[in-house]
C-alpha positions as CSV (number, residue, x, y, z in Angstrom):
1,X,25.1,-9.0,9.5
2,X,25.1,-12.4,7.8
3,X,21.5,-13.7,7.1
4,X,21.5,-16.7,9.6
5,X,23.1,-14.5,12.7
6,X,19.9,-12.3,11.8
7,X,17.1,-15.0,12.1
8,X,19.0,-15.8,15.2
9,X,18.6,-12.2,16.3
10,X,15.1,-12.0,15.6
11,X,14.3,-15.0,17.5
12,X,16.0,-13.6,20.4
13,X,14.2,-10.0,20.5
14,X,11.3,-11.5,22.2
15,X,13.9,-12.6,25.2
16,X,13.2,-14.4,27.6
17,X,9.6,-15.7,26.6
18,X,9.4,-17.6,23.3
19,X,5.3,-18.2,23.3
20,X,2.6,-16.5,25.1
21,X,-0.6,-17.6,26.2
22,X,-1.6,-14.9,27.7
23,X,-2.6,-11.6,26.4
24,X,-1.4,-9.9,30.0
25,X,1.7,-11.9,30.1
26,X,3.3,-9.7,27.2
27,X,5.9,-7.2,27.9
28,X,5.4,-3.6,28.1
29,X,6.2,-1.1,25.4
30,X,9.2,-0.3,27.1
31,X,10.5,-4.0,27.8
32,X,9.8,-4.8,24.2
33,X,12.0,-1.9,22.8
34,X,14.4,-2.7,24.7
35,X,14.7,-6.6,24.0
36,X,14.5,-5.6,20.3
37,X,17.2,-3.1,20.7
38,X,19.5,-5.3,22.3
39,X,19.0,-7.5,19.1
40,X,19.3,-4.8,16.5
41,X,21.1,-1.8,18.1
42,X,21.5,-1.0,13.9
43,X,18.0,0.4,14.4
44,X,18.8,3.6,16.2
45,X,20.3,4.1,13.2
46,X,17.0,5.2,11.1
47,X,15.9,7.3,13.7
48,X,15.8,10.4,11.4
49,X,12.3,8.4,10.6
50,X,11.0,8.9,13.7
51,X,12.2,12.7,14.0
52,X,10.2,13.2,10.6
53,X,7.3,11.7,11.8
54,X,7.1,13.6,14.8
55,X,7.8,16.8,13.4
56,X,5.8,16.4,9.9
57,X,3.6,13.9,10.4
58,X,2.2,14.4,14.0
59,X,-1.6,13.6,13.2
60,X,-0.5,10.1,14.4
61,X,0.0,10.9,17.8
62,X,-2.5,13.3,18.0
63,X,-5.0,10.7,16.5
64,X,-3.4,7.7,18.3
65,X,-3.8,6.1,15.0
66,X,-1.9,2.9,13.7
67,X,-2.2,3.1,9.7
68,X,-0.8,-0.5,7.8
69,X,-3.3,-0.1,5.2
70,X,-1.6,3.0,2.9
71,X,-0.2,1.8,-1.0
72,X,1.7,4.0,-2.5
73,X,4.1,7.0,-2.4
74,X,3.2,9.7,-0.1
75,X,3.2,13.7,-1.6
76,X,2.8,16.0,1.3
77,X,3.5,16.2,4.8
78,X,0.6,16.4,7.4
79,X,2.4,19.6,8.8
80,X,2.2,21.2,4.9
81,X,-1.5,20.4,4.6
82,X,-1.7,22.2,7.6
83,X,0.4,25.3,6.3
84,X,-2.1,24.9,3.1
85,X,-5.2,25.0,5.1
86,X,-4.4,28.3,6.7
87,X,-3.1,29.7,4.0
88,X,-6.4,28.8,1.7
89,X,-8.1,30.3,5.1
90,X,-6.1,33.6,4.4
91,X,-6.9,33.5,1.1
92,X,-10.4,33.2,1.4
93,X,-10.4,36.0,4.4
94,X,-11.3,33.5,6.5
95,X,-10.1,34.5,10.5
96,X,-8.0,32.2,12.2
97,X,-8.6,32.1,16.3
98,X,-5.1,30.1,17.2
99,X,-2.1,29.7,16.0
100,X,-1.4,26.3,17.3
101,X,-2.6,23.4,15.1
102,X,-6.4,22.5,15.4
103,X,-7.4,18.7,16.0
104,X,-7.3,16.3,13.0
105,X,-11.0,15.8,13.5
106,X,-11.3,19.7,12.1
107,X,-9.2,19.5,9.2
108,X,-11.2,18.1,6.5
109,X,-11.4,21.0,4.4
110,X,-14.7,20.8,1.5
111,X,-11.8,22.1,-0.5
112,X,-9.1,20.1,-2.2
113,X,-5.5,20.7,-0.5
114,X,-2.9,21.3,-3.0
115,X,-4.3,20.5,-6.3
116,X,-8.0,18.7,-8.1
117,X,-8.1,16.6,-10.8
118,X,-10.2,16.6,-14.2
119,X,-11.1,14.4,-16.3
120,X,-9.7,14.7,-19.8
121,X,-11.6,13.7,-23.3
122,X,-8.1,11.3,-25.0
123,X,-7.0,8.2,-25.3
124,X,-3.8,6.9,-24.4
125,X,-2.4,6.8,-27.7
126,X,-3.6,10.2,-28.6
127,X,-2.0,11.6,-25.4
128,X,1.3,9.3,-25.5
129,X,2.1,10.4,-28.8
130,X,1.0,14.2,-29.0
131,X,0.8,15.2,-25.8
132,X,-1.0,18.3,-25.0
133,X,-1.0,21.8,-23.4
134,X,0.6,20.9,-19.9
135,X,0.0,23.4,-17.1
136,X,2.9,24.5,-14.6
137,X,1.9,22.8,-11.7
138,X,1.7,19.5,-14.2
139,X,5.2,20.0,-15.4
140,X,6.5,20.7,-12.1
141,X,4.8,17.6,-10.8
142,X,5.7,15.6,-13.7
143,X,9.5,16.5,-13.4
144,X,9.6,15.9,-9.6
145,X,7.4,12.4,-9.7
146,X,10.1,11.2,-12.7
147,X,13.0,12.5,-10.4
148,X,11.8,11.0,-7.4
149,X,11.3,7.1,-9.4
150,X,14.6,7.5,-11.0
151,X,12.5,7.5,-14.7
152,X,14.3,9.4,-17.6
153,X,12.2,11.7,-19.5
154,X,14.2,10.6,-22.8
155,X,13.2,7.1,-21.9
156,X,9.3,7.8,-20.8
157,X,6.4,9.9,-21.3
158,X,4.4,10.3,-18.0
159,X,0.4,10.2,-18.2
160,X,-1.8,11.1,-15.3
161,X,-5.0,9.2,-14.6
162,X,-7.3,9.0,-11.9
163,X,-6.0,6.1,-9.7
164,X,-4.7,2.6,-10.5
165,X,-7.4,0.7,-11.8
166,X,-7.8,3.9,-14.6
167,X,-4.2,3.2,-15.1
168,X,-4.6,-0.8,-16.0
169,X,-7.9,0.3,-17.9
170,X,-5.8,3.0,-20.3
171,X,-3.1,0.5,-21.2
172,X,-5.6,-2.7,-21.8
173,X,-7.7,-0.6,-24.0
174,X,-4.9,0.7,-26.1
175,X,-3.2,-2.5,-26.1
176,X,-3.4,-4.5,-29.5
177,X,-4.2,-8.1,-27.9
178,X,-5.9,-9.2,-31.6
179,X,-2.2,-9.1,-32.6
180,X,-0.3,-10.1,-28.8
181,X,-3.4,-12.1,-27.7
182,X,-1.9,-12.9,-24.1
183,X,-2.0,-11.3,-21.1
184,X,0.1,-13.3,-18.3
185,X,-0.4,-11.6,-14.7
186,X,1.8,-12.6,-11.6
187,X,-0.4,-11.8,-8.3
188,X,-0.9,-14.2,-5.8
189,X,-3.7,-12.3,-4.5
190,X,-7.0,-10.8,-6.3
191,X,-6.5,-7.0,-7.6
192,X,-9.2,-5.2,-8.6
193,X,-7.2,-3.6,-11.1
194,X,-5.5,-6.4,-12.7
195,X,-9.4,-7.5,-12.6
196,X,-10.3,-4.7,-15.0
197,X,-7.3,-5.0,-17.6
198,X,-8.4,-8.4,-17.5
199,X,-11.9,-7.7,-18.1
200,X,-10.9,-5.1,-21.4
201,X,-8.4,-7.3,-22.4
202,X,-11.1,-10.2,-22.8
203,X,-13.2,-8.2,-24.7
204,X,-10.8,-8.0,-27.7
205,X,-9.9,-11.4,-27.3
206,X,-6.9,-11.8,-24.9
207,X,-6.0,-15.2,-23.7
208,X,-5.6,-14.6,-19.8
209,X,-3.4,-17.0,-17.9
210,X,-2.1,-16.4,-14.6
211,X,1.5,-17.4,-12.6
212,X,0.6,-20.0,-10.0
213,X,1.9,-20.0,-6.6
214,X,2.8,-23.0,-4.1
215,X,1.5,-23.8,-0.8
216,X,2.4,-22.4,1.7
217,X,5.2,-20.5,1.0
218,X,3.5,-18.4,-1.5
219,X,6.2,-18.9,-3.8
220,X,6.3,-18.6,-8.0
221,X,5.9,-22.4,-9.5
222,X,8.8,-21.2,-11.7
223,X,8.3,-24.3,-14.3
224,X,5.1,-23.3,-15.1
225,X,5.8,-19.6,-15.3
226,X,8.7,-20.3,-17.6
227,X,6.7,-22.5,-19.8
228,X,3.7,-19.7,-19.9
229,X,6.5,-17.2,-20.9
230,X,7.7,-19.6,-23.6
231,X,11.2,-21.5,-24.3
232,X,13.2,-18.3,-26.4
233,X,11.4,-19.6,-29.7
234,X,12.6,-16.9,-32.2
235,X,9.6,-17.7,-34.7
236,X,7.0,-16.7,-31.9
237,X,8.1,-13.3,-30.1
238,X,6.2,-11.5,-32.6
239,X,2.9,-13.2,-31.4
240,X,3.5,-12.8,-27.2
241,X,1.3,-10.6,-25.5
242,X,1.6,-8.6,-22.0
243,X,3.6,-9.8,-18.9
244,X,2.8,-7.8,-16.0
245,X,4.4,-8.0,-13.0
246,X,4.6,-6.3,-9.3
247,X,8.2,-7.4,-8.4
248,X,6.6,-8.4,-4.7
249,X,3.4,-8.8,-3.5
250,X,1.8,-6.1,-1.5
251,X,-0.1,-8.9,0.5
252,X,2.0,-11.4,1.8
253,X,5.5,-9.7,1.4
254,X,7.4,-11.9,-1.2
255,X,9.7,-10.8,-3.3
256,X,10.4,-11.9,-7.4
257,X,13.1,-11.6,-9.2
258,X,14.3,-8.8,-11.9
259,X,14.6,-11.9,-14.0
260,X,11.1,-12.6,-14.9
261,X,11.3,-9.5,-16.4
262,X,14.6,-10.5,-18.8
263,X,12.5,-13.9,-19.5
264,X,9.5,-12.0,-20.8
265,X,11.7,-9.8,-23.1
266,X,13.6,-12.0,-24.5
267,X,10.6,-14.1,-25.1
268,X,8.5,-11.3,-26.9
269,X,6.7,-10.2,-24.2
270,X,6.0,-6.4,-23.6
271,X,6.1,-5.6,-19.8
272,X,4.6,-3.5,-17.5
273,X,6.1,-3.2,-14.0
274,X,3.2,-2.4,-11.4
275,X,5.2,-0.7,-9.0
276,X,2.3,0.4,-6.6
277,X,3.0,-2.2,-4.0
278,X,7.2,-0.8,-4.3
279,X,8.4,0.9,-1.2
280,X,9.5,4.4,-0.8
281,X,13.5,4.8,-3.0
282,X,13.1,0.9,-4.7
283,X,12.6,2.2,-7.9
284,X,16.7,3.5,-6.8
285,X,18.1,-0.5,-6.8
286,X,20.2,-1.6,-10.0
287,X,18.0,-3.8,-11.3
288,X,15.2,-1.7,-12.8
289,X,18.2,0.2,-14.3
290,X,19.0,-2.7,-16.1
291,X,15.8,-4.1,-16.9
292,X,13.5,-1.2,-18.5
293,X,10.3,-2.4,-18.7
294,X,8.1,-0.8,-21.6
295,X,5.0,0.4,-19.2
296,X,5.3,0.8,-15.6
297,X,2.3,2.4,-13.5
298,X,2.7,3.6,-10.0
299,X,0.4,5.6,-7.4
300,X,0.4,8.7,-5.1
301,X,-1.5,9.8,-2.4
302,X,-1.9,13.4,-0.7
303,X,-1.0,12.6,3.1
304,X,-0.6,9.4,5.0
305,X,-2.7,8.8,7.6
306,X,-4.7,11.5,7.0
307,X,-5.7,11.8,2.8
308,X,-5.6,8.9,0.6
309,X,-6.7,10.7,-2.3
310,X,-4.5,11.4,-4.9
311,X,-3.8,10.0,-8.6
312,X,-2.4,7.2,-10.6
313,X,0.7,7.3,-13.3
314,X,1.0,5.8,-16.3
315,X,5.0,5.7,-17.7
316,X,5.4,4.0,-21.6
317,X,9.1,3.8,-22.9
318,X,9.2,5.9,-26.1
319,X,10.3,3.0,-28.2
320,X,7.3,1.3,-27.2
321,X,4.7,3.4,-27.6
322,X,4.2,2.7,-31.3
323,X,2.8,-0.7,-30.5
324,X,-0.8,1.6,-28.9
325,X,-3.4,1.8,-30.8
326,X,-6.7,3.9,-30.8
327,X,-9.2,1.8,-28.4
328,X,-11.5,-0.4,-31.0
329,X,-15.0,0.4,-28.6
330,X,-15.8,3.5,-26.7
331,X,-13.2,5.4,-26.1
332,X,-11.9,4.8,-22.1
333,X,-11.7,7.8,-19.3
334,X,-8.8,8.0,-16.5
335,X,-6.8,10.2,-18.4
336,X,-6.8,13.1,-15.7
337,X,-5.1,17.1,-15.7
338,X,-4.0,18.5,-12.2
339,X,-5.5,21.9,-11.4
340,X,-4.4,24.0,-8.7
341,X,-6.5,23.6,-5.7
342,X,-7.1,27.3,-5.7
343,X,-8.1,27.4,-8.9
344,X,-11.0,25.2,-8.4
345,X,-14.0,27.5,-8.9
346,X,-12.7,28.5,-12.4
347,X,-13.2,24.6,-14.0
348,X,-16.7,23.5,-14.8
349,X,-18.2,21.3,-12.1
350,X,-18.7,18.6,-14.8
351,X,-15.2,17.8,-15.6
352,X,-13.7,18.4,-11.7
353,X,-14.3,15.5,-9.9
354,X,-13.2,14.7,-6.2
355,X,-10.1,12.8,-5.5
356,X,-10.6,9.2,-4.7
357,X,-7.8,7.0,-5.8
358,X,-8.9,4.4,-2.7
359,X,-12.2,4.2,-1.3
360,X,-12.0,5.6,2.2
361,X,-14.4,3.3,3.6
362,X,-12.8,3.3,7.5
363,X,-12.4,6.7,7.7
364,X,-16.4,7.7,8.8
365,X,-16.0,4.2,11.0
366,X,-12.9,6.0,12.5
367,X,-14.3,9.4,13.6
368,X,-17.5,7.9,15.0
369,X,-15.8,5.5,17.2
370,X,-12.6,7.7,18.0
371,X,-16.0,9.5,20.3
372,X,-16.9,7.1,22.0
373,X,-13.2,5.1,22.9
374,X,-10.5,7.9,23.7
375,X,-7.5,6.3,23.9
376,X,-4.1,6.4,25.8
377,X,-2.9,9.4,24.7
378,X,-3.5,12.3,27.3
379,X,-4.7,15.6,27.1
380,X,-1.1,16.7,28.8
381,X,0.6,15.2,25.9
382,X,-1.3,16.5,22.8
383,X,-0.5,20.1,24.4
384,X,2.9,19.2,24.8
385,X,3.4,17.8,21.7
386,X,1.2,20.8,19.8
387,X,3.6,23.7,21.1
388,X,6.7,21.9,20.4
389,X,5.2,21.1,16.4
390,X,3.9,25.1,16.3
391,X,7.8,25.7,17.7
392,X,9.1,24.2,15.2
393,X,6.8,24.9,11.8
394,X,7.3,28.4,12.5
395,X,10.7,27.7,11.4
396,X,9.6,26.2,8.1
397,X,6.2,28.0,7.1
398,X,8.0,30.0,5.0
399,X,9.8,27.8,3.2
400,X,6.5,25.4,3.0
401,X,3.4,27.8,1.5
402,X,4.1,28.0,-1.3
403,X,1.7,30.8,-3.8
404,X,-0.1,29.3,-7.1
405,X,3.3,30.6,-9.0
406,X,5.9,29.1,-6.9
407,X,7.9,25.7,-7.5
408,X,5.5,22.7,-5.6
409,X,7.0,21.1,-2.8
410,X,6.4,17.5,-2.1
411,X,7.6,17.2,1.3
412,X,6.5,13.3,1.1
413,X,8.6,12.7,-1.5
414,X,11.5,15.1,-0.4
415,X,11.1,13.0,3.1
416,X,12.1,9.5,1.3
417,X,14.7,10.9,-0.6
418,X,16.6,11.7,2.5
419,X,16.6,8.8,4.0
420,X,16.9,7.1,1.1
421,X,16.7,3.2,-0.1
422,X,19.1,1.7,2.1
423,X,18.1,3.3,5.3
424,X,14.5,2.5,4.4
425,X,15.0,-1.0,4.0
426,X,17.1,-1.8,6.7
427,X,14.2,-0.4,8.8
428,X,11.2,-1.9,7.6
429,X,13.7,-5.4,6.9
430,X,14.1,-4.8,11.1
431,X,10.3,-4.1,12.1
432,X,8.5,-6.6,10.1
433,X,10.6,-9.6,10.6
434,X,9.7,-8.9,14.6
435,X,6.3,-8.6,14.4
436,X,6.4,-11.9,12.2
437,X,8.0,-13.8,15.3
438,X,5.9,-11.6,17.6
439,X,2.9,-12.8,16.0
440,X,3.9,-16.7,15.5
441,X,5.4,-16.4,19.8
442,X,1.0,-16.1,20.3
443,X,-0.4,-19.1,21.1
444,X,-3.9,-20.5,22.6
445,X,-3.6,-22.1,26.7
446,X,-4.7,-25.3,27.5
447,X,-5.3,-26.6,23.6
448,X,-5.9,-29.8,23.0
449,X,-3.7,-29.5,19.8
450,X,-1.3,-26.6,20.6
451,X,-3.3,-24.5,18.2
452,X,-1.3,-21.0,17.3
453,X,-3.0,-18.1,17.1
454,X,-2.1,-16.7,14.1
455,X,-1.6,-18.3,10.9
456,X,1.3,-16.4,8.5
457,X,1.1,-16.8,4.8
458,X,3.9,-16.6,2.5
459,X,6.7,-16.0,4.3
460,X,8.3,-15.8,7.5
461,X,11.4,-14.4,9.1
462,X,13.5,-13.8,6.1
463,X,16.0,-11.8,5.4
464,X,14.8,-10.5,2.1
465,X,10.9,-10.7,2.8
466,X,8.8,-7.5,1.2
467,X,7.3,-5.0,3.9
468,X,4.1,-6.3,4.2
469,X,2.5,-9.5,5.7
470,X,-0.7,-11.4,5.3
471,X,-2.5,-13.4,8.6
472,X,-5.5,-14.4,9.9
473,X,-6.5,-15.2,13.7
474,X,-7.9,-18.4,14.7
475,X,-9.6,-19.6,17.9
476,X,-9.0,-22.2,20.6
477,X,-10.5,-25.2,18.4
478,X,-8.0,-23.9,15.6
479,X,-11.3,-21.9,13.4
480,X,-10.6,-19.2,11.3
481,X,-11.8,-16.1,12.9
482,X,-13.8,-14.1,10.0
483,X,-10.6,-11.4,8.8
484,X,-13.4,-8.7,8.7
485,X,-14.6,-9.3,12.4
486,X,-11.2,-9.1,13.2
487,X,-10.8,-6.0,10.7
488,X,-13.6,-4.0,12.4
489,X,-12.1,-4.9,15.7
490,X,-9.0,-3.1,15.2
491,X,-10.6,-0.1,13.7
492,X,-12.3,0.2,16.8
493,X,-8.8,0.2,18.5
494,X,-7.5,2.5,15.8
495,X,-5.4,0.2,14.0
496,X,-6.0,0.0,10.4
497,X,-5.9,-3.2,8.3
498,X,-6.4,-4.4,4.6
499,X,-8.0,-6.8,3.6
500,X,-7.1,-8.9,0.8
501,X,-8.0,-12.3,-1.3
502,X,-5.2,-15.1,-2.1
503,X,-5.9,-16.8,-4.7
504,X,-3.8,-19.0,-7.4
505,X,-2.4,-21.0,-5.2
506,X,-1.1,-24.4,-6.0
507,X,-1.3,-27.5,-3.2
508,X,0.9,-30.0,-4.0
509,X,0.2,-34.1,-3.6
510,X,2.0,-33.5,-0.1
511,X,-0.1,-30.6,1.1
512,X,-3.5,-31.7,-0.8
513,X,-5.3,-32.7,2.6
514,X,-5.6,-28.8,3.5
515,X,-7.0,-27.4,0.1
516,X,-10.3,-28.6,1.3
517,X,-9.7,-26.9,4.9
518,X,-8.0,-24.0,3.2
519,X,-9.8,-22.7,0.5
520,X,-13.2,-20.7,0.9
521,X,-15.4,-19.8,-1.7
522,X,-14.6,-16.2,-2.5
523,X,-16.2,-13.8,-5.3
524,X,-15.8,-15.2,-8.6
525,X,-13.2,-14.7,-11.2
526,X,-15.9,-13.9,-13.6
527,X,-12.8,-12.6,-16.5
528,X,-11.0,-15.9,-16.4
529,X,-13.6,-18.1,-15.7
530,X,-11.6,-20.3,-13.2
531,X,-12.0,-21.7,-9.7
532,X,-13.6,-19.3,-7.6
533,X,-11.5,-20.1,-4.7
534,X,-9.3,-18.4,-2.2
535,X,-8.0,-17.5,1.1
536,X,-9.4,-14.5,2.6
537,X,-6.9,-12.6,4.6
538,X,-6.0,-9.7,6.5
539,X,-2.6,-7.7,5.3
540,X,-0.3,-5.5,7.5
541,X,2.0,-3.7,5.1
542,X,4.8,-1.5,6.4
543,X,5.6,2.1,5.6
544,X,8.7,4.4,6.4
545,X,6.6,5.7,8.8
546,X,6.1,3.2,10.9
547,X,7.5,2.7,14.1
548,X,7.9,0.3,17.0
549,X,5.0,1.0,19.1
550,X,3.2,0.9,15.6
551,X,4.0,-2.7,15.5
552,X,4.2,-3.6,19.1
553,X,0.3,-2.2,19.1
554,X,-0.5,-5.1,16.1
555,X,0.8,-7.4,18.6
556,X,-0.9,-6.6,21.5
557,X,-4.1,-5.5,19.6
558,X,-3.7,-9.8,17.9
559,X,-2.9,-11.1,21.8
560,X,-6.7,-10.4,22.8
561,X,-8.0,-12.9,20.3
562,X,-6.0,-15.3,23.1
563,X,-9.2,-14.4,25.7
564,X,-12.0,-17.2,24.1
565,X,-14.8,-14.4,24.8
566,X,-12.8,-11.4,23.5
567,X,-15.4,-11.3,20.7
568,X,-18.0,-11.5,22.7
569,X,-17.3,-9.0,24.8
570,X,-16.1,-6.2,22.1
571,X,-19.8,-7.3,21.4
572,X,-21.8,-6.3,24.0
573,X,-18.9,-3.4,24.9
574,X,-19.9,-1.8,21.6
575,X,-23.9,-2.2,22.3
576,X,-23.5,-0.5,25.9
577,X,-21.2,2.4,23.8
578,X,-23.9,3.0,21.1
579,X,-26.9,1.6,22.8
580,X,-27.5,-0.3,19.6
581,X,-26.5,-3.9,17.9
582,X,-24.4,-3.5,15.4
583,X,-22.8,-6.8,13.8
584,X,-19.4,-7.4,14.1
């Protein structure tokens, strides 16, 4: 499909409405899928998507839960973590009274599922370039993570750390800036991680400079970049520093080009490719092939939707790793060994630490209020849907439990290898462009200035856009709806959305008028010391999970703001729930 006959397409799916007013005006479920269908009938295509996510990952039915807020690569399915749970029950001689799954509500087990980490006592450069004693569940994960990002082990050595953040820490401390003092970053939103190789990379005297983006596309200002990189001056590679770079941006969807990364190299730059915010299978397209960057640092959690605890990776090319060095202050934790869940009571409680590679902040909010607000989803329908799940896992228990001397199975990552890069593209390139249009069709009755309800930053309906999306909601006199109002709102309607930070953003002469409207004064950039402003936001980012009625819920969940008291009355709804006032 040529790239104008799909914005066409797009535009069309909402048939034969173009704007709503109206939250009660939209189209039902049904009428929607089948508008959306009749645009893209390709989509029925990736329905091996939705037959994994029923079978493997049914927690989201059960739980009637809309997740948009997961980064990373998935390990396990929900149905193994299940399989795990009874078989640490049997283990432990604990009875089971059903067969049939028990309510996600009951499956937060005090012990880890799968594996726990500990923290080890090394540096980066120690570790990179003599390794150590590596366990069998570490070489079996290590082999399968490198298999699934298409890494080489001839080409990389692997390092497990805690999370991201530990990842960006490791690398900035063992990075020589007194000799490459810059590090040049390319975010166009504020990353606690980046924050913190910022922050280490400062302390041994790193110049920090930063790519700039336009308004309002969100787009690189390429002359600037360029000139940060340098001009190819042979006499100065020696003395560049550290580009690093995402590829896209896990906020607002867009993409970069492979390029930047050729530009840095040939430039004297030393790279590292944060490939957190990549989607399932893009570390599979040509260009990383062709383009090795010398660090790249990615993340994994245990199960979506369920457990975002896992661990970050570290990957340094072998040619590169002579340019670590031993940190010059204190020497820097992250550095993390896998130990078999199992396993657990035999490691000292002060090196085994829980598992929090995200803090889990909605998940509390998300029980409480899952009490007091059932949802759609009927009694009926959870049986229905438990004894066609127990049907079918009895076929793959076996297969699934695996004992503490059997080969790991990563049924997350087995899951994306089937369907594979071009599938998974094609699908979330389908759902996100509609519920970009969905979201712009919103807008407020009877305003003065035609106000839209949403504002979308970066951009739009585009062929090539990233699988994620930032927005905020705006009332009838065109005001910026707080994103964390609108945040705890959705929770409560068990939809789960980021929230993020834009910041580096460049108005030009035309649009300089609306920095003064746009801009907010956000936490400050204490590591760079530069404006403290930026555009708070609220980000929707797309998995190979997701579905249509995912989406379709945003949508309707967004249409509400439309009612001029639909705060107001979530308000006093949620006082005459919990008999309390609780600010929202």
């Amino acid at each position: 499909m040529f790239r104008y006959d799909f914005t066409l397409a797009i535009s069309s799916s909402l048939h034969p409405n173009t704007q709503f007013t109206n939250h009660e005006s939209l189209p039902s479920l049904h009428e929607a899928f089948s508008s959306f269908t009749k645009s893209f009938p390709q989509f029925y295509q990736t329905d091996q998507s939705d037959l994994i996510r029923a079978h493997q990952y049914y927690h989201l039915t059960l739980s009637n839960h809309v997740c948009f807020d997961y980064i990373g690569h998935c390990l396990f399915s929900y149905s193994q973590s299940q399989q795990q749970t009874q078989y640490n029950s049997s283990s432990s001689q604990i009875p089971s009274t059903s067969s049939s799954p028990p309510p996600p509500q009951l499956l937060h087990s005090q012990e880890p599922l799968f594996f726990d980490i500990s923290y080890k006592s090394v540096n980066l450069h120690t570790q990179v370039l003599y390794g150590g004693q590596e366990s069998e569940l570490e070489l079996q994960m290590r082999k399968r993570i490198m298999d699934y990002m298409n890494i080489s082990e001839s080409d990389y050595s692997m390092v497990f750390t805690a999370n991201q953040s530990s990842a960006f820490k490791l690398l900035a401390d063992s990075y020589p800036f007194r000799n490459n003092p810059s590090l040049l970053t390319v975010y166009d939103y504020k990353n606690e991680a980046v924050d913190v190789m910022k922050e280490s990379s400062k302390k041994k005297g790193g110049r920090i400079m930063s790519a700039e983006f336009s308004w309002p596309n969100m787009r690189i200002q390429s002359r600037k970049l360029r000139r940060r990189i340098g001009n190819g001056n042979q006499t100065r590679k020696k003395q560049r520093g550290l580009f690093v770079f995402p590829l896209q941006s896990r906020v607002t969807g867009v993409r970069y080009s492979y390029m930047w990364m050729s530009i840095a190299q040939e430039n004297g730059w030393h790279v590292l490719l944060d490939a957190c915010s990549l989607g399932p299978k893009d570390m599979d397209s040509l260009g990383l092939s062709l383009f090795k960057p010398d660090f790249l640092i990615c993340s994994f959690f245990k199960v979506f939707g369920e457990n975002p605890s896992g661990f970050g990776c570290l990957f340094v090319k072998k040619s590169s790793a002579s340019v670590l060095k031993d940190p010059t202050f204190a020497s820097s934790t992250g550095i993390v060994s896998l130990v078999p869940a199992s396993k657990r009571s035999e490691f000292s409680e002060e090196y085994s630490i829980s598992m929090d590679m995200e803090t889990d902040r909605k998940q509390s909010e998300f029980e409480t209020s899952k009490s007091h607000e059932s949802e759609e989803v009927s009694l009926k329908k959870k049986e229905h849907l438990v004894s066609e799940i127990t049907e079918f896992d009895g076929e793959e228990s076996d297969q699934s439990v695996k004992s503490d001397n059997s080969a790991i199975t990563c049924k997350g990552l087995d899951h994306a290898d089937s369907l594979g890069l071009v599938l998974i593209s094609r699908r979330a390139r389908y759902l996100i462009n509609w519920l970009v249009n969905a979201l712009m069709s919103l807008q407020h009755p009877h305003s003065q200035y035609g106000h839209q309800l949403v504002r979308i930053y970066g951009p739009k309906i585009e062929f090539d856009r990233g699988p994620s999306l930032a927005f905020n909601v705006f009332d009838w006199k065109g005001e910026k709806i707080d994103p964390l109002i609108v945040q705890k709102l959705a929770d409560r309607n068990n939809i789960s959305l980021s929230y993020g930070i834009l910041n580096h953003i460049l108005f030009s002469d035309k649009h300089e008028q609306e920095r003064e409207t746009k801009l907010e004064k956000c936490t400050s950039d204490q590591v760079e010391g530069s404006s403290s402003e930026g555009i708070s936001v609220l980000t929707a980012a797309l998995g190979l999970l997701t579905n249509f009625e995912d989406i379709y819920r945003l949508w309707v969940f967004v249409s509400r703001f439309l009612d001029a008291d639909f705060v107001e009355k979530e308000r006093w709804r949620y006082m005459a729930l919990n008999q309390r006032t609780v600010e929202i």
